[in-house]
C-alpha positions, 0 to 999 in steps of 0.5 A: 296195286302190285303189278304181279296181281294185275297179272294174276287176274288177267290170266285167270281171265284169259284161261277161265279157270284156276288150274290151267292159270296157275300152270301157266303162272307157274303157281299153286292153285292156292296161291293164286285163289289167295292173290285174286281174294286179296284183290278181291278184298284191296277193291272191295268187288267180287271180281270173278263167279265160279261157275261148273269148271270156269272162272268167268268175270263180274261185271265189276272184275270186267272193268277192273281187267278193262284197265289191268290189261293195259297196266300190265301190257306197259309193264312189260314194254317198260321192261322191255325198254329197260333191258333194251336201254341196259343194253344200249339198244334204245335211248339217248345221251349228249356230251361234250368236246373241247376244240382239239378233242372235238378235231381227233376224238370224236370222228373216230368215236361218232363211227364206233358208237354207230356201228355198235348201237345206232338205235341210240341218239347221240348228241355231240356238242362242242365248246371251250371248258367254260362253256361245257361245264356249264352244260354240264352243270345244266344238265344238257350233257352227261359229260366233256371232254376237254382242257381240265387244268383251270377247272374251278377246285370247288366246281364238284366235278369227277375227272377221268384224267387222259393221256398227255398229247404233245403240242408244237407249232407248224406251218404250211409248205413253202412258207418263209420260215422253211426257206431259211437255213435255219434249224430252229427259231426264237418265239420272236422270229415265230410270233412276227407272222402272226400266231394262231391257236385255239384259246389256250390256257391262262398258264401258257398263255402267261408263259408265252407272254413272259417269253415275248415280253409282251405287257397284255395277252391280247397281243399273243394271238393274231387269230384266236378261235376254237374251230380247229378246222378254221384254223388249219385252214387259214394255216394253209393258205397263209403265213400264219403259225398254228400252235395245236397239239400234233395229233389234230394235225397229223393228217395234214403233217403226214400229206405234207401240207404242215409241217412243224417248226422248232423254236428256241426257248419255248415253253413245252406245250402239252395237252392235259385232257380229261373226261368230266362229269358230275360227282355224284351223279352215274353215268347212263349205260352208253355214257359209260361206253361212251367215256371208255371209247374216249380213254382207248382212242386217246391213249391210241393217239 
């Protein structure tokens, strides 16, 4: 039944008389006797009985309406909510952060999203590569953010790429190293407190291996977890060095607490983000807001 119908006998209904409901619907007064005998024929009822001047309803067109009042009250609150949703003032979407972009990217966008539209849910979560590609390809998360350079070739995912950030090693103020006259270390010197990292890359972690000449990479990292807070922590509080990308703790180098150390020989570290989501699939209206905040904060940092 055409939604438009339904509203054709409901206003008749209302107004109990051809020409003022044909005014209102901004219709002829014969294109509206055709849409009710069309009906009229689709229900195979007499739905209304003219009388002198009025339109009154059958006792069939009183239970057609009964139900056609309310078809036609969802139809416009499901217009409602699709300009609402349009418009990114109703709904909900989930994404995806990798550990660094989780550190410096999503606080600044979780405030921007709240202050824009905060009758939207967002739902961030967070993980390694692996972990949110799968989500994604479950369907839990519209898309990620995260490390893109050993997605999988035939993992049939769309890749917005973004901006390089610079990666380097650090540690806290009045550790050891800083004590020394030295202006620079070798990897030896470095990895001989411990290295700290989120999980890296196979790519750098074969080249770190390489530099240190180590057999398996299990002997890499001291600490290995993908909670950068935990890691900048136990930064802080103890002779370990951080490798992590400068923007996740540049608060920290700009307070003083960190500071970065140079090392000799060390295979340049860089990010190499990107915001992933199913080929094929469109993005929802905040998604797509969403993603865009992501691109301009990444390229501000």
């Amino acid at each position: 039944m055409d939604i438009r119908r339904l509203q054709h006998l409901v206003m008749l209904a209302d107004k109990a008389n051809y020409a003022r409901a044909a005014e209102q619907l901004h219709l002829s007064q014969p294109a509206l006797t055709r849409s009710v005998q069309a009906a009229e024929e689709e229900f195979a009822m007499k739905l209304f009985e003219r009388g002198a001047g009025e339109v009154r309803p059958t006792a069939a067109g009183q239970f057609v309406l009964e139900r056609a009042r309310e078809l036609v009250r969802q139809s416009r609150n499901l217009q409602r909510d699709v300009q609402l949703y349009r418009d990114r003032q109703m709904g909900d979407t989930a994404c995806g952060f990798g550990p660094f972009p989780a550190q410096f990217l999503l606080p600044p966008l979780l405030q921007q999203a709240r202050k824009a539209f905060a009758a939207v849910h967002v739902r961030a979560i967070m993980g390694n590569w692996q972990q949110l590609l799968q989500r994604l390809k479950d369907d839990e998360i519209e898309f990620f953010v995260a490390e893109t350079r050993e997605l999988p070739a035939g993992s049939d995912c769309t890749v917005r790429a973004l901006p390089a950030q610079p990666g380097g090693l650090y540690v806290r103020s009045g550790h050891p190293l800083l004590q020394s006259a030295q202006a620079d270390f070798t990897l030896t010197q470095l990895h001989a407190h411990g290295l700290a990292a989120v999980r890296l890359p196979q790519p750098v972690r074969e080249a770190l291996c390489s530099q240190l000449q180590l057999r398996h990479d299990k002997h890499l990292l001291a600490v290995e977890c993908d909670d950068v807070n935990s890691l900048i922590q136990l930064t802080l509080h103890t002779d370990t060095v951080l490798a992590a990308i400068e923007p996740a703790v540049r608060p920290w180098l700009q307070g003083g607490q960190l500071q970065a150390v140079r090392a000799r020989q060390v295979p340049a570290m860089a990010s190499s983000y990107g915001v992933v989501w199913q080929r094929g699939r469109s993005l929802s209206p905040m998604a797509q807001w969403l993603v865009q905040q992501v691109c301009e904060l990444a390229a501000q940092a």
